[in-house]
C-alpha positions in Angstrom: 0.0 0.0 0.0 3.0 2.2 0.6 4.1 1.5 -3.0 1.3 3.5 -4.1 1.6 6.6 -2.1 5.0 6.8 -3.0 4.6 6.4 -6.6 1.9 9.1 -6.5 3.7 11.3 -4.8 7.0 11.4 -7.2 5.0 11.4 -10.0 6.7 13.3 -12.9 3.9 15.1 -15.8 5.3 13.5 -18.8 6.2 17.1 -20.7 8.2 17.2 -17.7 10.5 14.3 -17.8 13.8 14.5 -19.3 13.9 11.3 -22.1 10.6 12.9 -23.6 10.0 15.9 -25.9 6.3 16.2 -25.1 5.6 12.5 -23.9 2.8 12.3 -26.5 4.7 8.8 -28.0 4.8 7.4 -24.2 1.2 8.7 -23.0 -0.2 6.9 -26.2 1.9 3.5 -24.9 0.6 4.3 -21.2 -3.0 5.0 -22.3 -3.5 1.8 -24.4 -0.9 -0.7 -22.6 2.2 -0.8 -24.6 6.0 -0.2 -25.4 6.1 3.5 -26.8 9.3 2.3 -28.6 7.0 1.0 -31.3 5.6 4.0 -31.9 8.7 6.2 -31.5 10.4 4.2 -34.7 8.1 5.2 -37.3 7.6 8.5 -36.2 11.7 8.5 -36.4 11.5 7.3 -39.8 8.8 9.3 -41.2 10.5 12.3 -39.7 13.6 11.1 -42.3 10.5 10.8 -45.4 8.3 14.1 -44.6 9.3 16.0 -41.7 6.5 18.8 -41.7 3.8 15.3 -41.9 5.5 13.7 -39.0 5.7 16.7 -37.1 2.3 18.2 -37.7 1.0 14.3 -36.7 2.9 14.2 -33.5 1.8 17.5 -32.1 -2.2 16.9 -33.5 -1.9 13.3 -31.4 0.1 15.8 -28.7 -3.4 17.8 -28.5 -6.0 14.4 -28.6 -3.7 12.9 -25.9 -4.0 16.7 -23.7 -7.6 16.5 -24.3 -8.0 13.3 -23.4 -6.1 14.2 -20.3 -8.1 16.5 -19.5 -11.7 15.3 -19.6 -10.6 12.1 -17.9 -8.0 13.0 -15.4 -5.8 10.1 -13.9 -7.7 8.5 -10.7 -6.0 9.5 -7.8 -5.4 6.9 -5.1 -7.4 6.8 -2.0 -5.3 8.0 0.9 -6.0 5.9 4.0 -4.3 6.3 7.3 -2.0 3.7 8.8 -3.6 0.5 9.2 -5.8 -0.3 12.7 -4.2 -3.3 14.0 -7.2 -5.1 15.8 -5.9 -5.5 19.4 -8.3 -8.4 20.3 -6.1 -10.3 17.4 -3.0 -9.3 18.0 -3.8 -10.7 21.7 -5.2 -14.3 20.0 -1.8 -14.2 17.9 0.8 -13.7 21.5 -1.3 -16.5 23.3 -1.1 -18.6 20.0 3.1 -18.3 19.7 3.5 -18.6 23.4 
């Protein structure tokens, strides 16, 4: 549980980060489950083909992926205080290893 509130609280906005330019390539991975490598590569190549295509695609999927983060912010976990330790069972457990 401590995992999480940890995680939550270093977490970096991806225009932030230093390995991105605008994270669009990595929120697209994030958003739908996989490796933004495989769509940094084309976007790489087609950057070499047509460089004003590839750049006007990555910042119109930058917009659609700020929209989307905006009408459906990310779900913040539920912060819950430490956990009660029930002392009626934690009296059982003592008699039980003596």
């Amino acid at each position: 549980m401590q995992a999480q509130v940890n995680e939550e609280q270093t977490y970096t906005p991806l225009p932030l980060r230093s390995h991105t330019i605008l994270g669009v390539c990595e929120a697209i991975g994030e958003d739908f489950g996989f490796n933004p490598v495989l769509l940094r590569i084309p976007l790489a190549a087609s950057v070499i083909v047509n460089p004003m295509i590839a750049i006007g695609t990555y910042f119109a999927l930058g917009l659609a992926v700020l929209a989307s983060r905006m009408l459906f912010p990310r779900a913040k976990a539920p912060t819950s205080p430490t956990p009660h330790v029930n002392a009626a069972n934690e009296d059982c457990e003592l008699r039980k290893a003596a």
